[in-house]
Structure formats: structure tokens, C-alpha cells
C-alpha positions as CSV (number, residue, x, y, z in Angstrom):
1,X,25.0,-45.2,49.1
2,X,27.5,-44.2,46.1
3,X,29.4,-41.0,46.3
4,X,27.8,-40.3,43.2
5,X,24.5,-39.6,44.8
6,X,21.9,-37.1,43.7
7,X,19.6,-35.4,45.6
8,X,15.9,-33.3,45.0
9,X,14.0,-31.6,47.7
10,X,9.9,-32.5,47.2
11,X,7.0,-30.5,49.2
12,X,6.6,-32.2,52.8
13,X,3.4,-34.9,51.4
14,X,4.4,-34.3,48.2
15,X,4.3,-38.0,46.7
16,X,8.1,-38.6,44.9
17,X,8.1,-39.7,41.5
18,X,8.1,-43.5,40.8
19,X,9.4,-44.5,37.6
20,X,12.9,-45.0,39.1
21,X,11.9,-46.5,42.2
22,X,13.9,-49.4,42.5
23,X,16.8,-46.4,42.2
24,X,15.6,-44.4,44.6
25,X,15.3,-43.5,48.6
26,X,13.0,-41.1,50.0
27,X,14.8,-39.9,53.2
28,X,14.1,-37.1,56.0
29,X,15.5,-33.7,54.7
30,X,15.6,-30.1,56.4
31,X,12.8,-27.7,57.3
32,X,10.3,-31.0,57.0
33,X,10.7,-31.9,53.4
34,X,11.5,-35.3,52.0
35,X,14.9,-35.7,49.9
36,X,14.8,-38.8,47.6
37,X,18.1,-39.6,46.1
38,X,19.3,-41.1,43.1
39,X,22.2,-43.2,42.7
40,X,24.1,-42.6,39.2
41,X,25.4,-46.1,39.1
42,X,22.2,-48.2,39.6
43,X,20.3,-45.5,37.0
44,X,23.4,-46.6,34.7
45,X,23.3,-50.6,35.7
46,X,19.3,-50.7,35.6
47,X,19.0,-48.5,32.3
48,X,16.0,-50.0,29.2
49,X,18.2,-51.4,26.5
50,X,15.9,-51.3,23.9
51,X,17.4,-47.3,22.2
52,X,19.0,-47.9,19.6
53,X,22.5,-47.5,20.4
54,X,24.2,-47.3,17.6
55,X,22.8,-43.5,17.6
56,X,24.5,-42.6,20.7
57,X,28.1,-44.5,19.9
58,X,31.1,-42.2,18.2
59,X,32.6,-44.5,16.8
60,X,29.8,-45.6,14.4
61,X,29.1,-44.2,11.0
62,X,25.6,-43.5,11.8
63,X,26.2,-41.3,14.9
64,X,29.1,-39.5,13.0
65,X,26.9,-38.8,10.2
66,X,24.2,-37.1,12.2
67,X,26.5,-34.7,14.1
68,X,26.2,-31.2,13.1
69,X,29.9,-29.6,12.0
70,X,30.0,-28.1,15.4
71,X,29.7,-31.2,16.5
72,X,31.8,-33.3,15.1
73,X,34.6,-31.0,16.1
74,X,33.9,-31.3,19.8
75,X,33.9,-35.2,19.6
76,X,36.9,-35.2,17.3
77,X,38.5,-32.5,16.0
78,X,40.7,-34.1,13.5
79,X,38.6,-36.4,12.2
80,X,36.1,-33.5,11.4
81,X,38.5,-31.3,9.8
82,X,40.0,-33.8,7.7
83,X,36.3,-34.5,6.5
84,X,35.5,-31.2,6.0
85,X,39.3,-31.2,3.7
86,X,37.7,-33.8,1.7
87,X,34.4,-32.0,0.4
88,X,34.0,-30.7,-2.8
89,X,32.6,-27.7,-1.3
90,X,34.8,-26.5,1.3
91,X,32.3,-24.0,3.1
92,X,31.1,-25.9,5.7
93,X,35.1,-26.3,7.1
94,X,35.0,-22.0,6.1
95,X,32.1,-21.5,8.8
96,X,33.6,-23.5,11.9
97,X,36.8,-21.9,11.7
98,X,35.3,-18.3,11.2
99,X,32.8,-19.1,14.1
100,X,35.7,-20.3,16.5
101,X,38.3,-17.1,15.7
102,X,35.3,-14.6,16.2
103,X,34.6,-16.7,19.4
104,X,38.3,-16.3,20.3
105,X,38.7,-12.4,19.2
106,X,36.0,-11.4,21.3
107,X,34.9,-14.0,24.2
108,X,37.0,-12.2,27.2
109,X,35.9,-11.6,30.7
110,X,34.7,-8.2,30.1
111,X,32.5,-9.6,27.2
112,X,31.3,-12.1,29.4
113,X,30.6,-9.6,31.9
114,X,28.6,-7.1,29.5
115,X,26.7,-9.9,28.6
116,X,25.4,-10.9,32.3
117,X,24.6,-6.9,32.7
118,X,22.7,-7.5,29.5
119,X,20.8,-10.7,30.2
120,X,20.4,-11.6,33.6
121,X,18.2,-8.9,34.7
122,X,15.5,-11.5,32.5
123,X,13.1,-8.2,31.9
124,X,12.8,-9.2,27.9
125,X,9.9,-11.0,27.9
126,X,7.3,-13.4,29.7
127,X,6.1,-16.4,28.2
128,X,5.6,-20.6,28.7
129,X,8.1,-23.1,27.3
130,X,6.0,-23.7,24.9
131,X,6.0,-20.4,23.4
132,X,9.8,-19.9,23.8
133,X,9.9,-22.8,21.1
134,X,7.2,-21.6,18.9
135,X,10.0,-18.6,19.0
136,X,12.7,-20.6,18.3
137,X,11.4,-21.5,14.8
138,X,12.7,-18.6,13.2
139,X,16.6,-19.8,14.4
140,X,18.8,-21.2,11.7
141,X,22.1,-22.7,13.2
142,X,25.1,-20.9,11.2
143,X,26.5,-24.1,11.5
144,X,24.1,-26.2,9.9
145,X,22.7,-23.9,7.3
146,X,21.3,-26.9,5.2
147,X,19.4,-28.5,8.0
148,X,15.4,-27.7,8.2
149,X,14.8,-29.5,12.0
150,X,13.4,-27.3,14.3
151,X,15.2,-27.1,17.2
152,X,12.5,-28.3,19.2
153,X,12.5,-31.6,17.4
154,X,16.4,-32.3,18.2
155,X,15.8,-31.3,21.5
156,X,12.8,-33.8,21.5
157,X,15.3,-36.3,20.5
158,X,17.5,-35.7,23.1
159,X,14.5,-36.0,25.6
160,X,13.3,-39.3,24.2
161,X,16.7,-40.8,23.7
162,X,17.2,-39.9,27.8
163,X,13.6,-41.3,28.1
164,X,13.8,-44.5,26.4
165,X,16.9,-45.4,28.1
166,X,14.8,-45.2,31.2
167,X,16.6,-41.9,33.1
168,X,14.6,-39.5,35.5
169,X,12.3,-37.1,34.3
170,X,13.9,-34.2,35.0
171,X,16.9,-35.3,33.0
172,X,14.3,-36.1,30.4
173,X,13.3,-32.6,30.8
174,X,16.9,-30.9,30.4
175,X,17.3,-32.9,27.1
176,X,14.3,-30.9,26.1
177,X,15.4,-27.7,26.8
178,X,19.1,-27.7,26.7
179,X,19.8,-25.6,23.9
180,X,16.5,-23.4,24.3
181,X,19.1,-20.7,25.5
182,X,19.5,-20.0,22.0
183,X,16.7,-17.6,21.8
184,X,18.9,-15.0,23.0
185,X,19.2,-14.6,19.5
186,X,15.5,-12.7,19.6
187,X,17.4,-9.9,21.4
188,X,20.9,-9.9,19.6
189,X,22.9,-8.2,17.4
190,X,25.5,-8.4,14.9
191,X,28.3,-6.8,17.3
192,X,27.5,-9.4,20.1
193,X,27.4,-12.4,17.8
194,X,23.8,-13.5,18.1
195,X,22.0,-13.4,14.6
196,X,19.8,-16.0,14.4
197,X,20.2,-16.9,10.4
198,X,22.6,-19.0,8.7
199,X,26.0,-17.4,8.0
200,X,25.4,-14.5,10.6
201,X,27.7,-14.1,13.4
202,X,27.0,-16.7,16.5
203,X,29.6,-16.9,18.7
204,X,27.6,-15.7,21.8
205,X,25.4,-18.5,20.6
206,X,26.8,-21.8,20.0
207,X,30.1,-23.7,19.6
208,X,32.7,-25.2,22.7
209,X,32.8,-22.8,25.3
210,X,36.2,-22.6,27.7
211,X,36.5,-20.8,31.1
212,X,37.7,-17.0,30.5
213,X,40.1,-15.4,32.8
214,X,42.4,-18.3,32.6
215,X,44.4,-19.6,29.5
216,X,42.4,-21.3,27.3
217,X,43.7,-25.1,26.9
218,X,45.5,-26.3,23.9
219,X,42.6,-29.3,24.0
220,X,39.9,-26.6,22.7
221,X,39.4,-26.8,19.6
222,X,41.5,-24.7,16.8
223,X,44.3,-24.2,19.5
224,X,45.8,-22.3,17.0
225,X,43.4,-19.6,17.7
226,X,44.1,-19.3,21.4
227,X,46.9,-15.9,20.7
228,X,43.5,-14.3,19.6
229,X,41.8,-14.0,22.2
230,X,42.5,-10.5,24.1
231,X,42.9,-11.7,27.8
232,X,46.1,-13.3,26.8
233,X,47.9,-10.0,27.3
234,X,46.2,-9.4,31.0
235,X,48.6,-10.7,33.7
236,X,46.1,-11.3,36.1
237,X,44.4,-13.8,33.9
238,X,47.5,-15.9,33.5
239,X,48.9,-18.9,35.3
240,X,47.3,-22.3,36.6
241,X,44.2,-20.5,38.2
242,X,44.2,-17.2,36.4
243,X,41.5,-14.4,38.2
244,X,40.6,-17.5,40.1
245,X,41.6,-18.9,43.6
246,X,42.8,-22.7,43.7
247,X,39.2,-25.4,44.7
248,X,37.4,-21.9,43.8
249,X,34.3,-24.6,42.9
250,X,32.4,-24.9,39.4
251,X,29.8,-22.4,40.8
252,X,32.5,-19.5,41.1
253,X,33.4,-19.7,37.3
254,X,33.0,-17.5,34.3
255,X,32.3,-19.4,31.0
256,X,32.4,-18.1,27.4
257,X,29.0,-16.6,27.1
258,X,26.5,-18.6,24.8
259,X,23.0,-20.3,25.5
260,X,24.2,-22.6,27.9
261,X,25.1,-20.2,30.7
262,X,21.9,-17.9,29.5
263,X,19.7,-20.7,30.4
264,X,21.1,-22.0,33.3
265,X,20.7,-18.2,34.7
266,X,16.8,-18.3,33.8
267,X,16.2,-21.3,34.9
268,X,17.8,-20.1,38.3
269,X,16.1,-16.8,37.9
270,X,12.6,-18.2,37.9
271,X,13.3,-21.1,40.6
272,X,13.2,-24.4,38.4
273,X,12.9,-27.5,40.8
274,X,15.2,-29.4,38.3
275,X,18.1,-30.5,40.7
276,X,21.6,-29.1,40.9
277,X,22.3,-32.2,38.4
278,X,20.1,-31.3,35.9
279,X,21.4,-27.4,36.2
280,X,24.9,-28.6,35.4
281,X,23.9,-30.4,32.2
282,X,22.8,-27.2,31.1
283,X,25.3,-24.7,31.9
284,X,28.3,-27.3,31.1
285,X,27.9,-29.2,28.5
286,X,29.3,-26.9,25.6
287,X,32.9,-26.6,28.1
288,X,34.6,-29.7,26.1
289,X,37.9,-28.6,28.0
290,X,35.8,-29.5,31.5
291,X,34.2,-32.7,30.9
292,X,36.1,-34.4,28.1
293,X,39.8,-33.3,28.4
294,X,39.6,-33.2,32.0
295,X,41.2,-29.9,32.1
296,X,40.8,-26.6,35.3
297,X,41.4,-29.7,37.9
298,X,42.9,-27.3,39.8
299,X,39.3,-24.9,40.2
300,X,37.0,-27.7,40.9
301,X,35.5,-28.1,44.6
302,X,34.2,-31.2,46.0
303,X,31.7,-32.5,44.7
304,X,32.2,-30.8,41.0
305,X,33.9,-33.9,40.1
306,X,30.8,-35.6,40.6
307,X,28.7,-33.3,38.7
308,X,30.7,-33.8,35.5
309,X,29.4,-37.2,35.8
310,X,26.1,-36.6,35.1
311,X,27.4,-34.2,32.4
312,X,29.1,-36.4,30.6
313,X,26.0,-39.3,31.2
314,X,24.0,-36.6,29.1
315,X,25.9,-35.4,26.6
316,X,26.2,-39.2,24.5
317,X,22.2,-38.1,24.2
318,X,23.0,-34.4,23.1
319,X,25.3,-35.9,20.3
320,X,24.4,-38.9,19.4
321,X,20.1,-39.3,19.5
322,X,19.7,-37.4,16.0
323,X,18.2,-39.9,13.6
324,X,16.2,-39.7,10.6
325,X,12.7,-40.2,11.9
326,X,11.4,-37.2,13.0
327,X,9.8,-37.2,16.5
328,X,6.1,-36.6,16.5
329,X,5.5,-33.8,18.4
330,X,2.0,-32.9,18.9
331,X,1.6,-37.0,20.0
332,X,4.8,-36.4,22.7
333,X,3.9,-33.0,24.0
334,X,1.6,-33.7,26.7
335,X,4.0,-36.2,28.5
336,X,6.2,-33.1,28.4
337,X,4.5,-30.7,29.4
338,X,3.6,-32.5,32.4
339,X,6.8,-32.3,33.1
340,X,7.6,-28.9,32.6
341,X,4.1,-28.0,34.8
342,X,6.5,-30.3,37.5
343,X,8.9,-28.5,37.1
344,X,9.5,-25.6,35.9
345,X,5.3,-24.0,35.9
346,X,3.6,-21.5,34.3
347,X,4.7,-18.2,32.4
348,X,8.4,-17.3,32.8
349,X,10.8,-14.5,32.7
350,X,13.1,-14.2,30.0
């Protein structure tokens, strides 16, 4: 078996799910359960090659064009900004760069750490995936203030794209609610950065997240920005590993606050089944530093190496599965709410 082996507990009897069978071994686990483990390499070598790849490849017009600015930063900052140079209207370059220096002024670790007192006790509402989107609608990216997609159809892109290239279902099932974290924005303010209109503040929102209480890397974006951010002048947050003891583990780390690490806290909060895999796609993929410039090498743990994998695996579908045709969503929903009655069941705390 591969090192880059995944794993999910199923119910003792519980029948494991087929569709990546010739991927797949069921095995004895603990306490009487079954594990079945997934092998990233033969999911990658066995993958349908019928989606359209050109809308998951950078380094074609077509999957530039359909990244949002925030986007096209994170996959390549100078290319972007040279684009955004060469508008007539120069207020879509305006908005990143205010987004990331109010990101830098005020993510610290104390802002981080006001936020989980704020969020994590998950006692703002109850209510079903399904209504959590139907909530969504009112969000308007401050980075995309021309765009009318719903968020729930790009994050039914993502899921199809992860789909149709014949990944598991619960990876089909983080592609749908990836960025759902962003209805924070229900329960935010001005002062915190989560207004939910174009043009607001959003830096507890969206954008390339970093790990706080250690210097932020000159490969985040705008590294200009970096003598900003407030933490620079705490000693304890300086050096190699900052607050942080060497092999501390991905687990152990604090992350500029925004929807990914909201969501990967519900999710934990109301005991998803989607595997440890699927948990880091969430929490991670905004932290360009981690997966793409290889950069805290000196925190991870065993095994964290391994879980970036399957990060970076999902994020070419984050980016890259936007496309013209909008996904039909009353004709997709059932397939995906099956999965979400899998896996993630019933009325949730928020």
C-alpha cells in the first residue's frame, strides 16, 4: 500500500461505498469497525478523462480568465497584477491590495483568538446545508463585485469537476461546501472584516491565509505588506517556529481567520464522517504559503506532508472548474444531498 494512503472508519455492517472500488480495501479496524482505504496514486492513475481539462490547467487562457482577482493572485501573483496594471479601470487591482493590507493590519494571534471565542461556541443558529446556501445568496464577494453566480453554483462546479473526474464522494462533497464558511458574514461586522457586500471589508472572509504567530513568508502575496501586520514587533512570535515548537504538527497551528478555518471547526463541531483528508481540504486550502511554496517545513508532523497532497489534488478543482455553463441545480441536488444525508445528516449547529 502507498504511503499516501487514506483511511475512513464505516459502522461495523455498514456496506463501504463502491464507486472507487477497484481503489479501495476494506480492512479490520478498531472497536469492530471496518476501515476501507484509499490509495492517492491509483485514484490519480485510474481518474475519467472525459472533464474538460483545459478548465482546470493554469497555464491556459480559459482557466485564467475564469479565476476571480483573488485568484489569480494566489496562482500567480505577477501575472495578475500586471493584468490588473493593464485595465482601463484600475479598481479591481484597488480592491485586492486594500483587502490584503487590512488582512495584514489586523490578522494577528490575538485576532485570531477573539475570533475562535467568537465562533466556535457554534450557538448562532441551527439549520441543514441546504438552508445555509439558501443564506448564502445574499453574499457578494468584495472581490468579484461584477459576478452574479451564487456561490452555491461555483461550489457545484467544484463538486462536479471532482465528480466527473471520478474522485470519492466525500471529496465530491468538500468541493461543495468548501467555501460555505463564508456565511460568517450573517454574524459579522465592519470592525471584524465580514460584510457580506461588494466593497465592504472581508478580510476575516476570503483571500490567502498564512500561519500567525510566526513571520509571514515573503512567498504571500503583497510581501510588501508583511511590516503591517502587528505581531512583527512580538519577540515571541519571531524566528523559524515562532510561538510554535519545531514537528508541532498541522493540527497545532493557528491560521489567519477566514471561512476556511470556520468551517473546518463546524464541521468538527457537529461530527462530520468526511475523513481527516477531506477536513484538510477545507481548513487549508486558502494557506498558499503551505501547499504551494512549500513554506513552515519546519512545523509539520508526519503525516502532514501527506495531507497537502490531497490539498493540492483539490485545489486545480477550486480554481480551475469555473466555466460558463451554469450547473443545473435543482437536476444535481439530490445526488448531493445524498451525500450530505452520508455524511454530514440532518440540522446543524452553526
Amino acid at each position: 500500500m502507498s504511503s499516501l494512503a487514506l483511511k475512513r472508519d464505516v459502522a461495523s455492517g455498514d456496506s463501504a461505498d463502491d464507486s472507487l472500488s477497484p481503489t479501495s480495501t476494506v480492512i479490520d479496524g478498531p472497536i469492530g469497525k471496518k476501515i476501507k482505504v484509499f490509495d492517492l496514486n491509483v485514484v490519480q492513475n485510474n481518474k475519467k478523462t472525459n472533464f474538460p481539462k483545459v478548465l482546470h490547467d493554469p497555464s491556459s487562457k480559459q482557466g485564467w480568465e475564469n479565476l476571480d482577482d483573488l485568484e489569480k493572485i494566489s496562482v500567480d501573483a505577477g501575472k495578475a497584477i500586471e493584468e490588473f496594471r493593464n485595465y482601463e479601470n484600475s479598481a479591481r487591482q484597488s480592491i485586492v491590495q486594500v483587502h490584503y493590507t487590512e488582512m495584514r493590519k489586523n490578522q494577528t494571534v490575538a485576532k485570531v483568538d477573539y475570533f475562535y471565542k467568537k465562533y466556535h461556541t457554534f450557538n448562532k443558529c441551527e439549520m441543514t446545508v441546504w438552508e445555509g446556501f439558501e443564506a448564502l445568496k445574499g453574499y457578494v464577494d468584495s472581490s468579484d463585485p461584477d459576478s452574479d453566480l451564487p456561490n452555491l453554483e461555483h461550489m457545484l462546479q467544484t463538486a462536479e469537476g471532482i465528480r466527473a473526474a471520478g474522485y470519492p464522494d466525500w471529496m465530491q462533497l468538500v468541493g461543495l461546501l468548501h467555501d460555505m464558511g463564508k456565511i460568517m458574514y450573517l454574524w459579522g461586522n465592519e470592525e471584524d472584516g465580514q460584510i457580506g457586500r461588494a466593497d465592504f471589508p472581508q478580510w476575516a472572509l476570503g483571500g490567502d491565509t498564512w500561519i500567525v504567530g510566526v513571520p509571514i513568508p515573503k512567498t504571500a502575496v503583497f510581501p510588501q505588506l508583511n511590516l503591517l501586520n502587528p505581531d512583527k514587533n512580538i519577540p515571541m512570535y519571531q524566528g523559524k517556529c515562532g510561538m510554535y515548537s519545531s514537528k508541532c504538527g498541522l493540527e497545532n497551528l493557528k491560521f489567519a481567520y477566514g471561512h476556511d478555518e470556520y468551517m473546518y471547526r463546524m464541521l468538527l463541531h457537529n461530527k462530520t464522517l468526511i475523513p481527516k483528508e477531506g477536513l484538510a481540504m477545507i481548513r487549508y486550502h486558502s494557506c498558499y504559503p503551505l501547499h504551494k511554496e512549500n513554506e513552515y517545513k519546519e512545523l509539520l508532523a508526519p503525516g502532514d506532508e501527506e495531507l497537502l497532497q490531497w490539498v493540492r489534488e483539490f485545489n486545480q478543482f477550486d480554481l480551475y472548474t469555473k466555466a460558463d455553463k451554469r450547473p443545473d441545480v435543482i437536476s444535481l441536488w439530490p445526488y448531493y444531498q445524498n451525500l450530505i444525508d452520508k455524511y454530514l445528516p440532518g440540522t446543524l449547529k452553526w
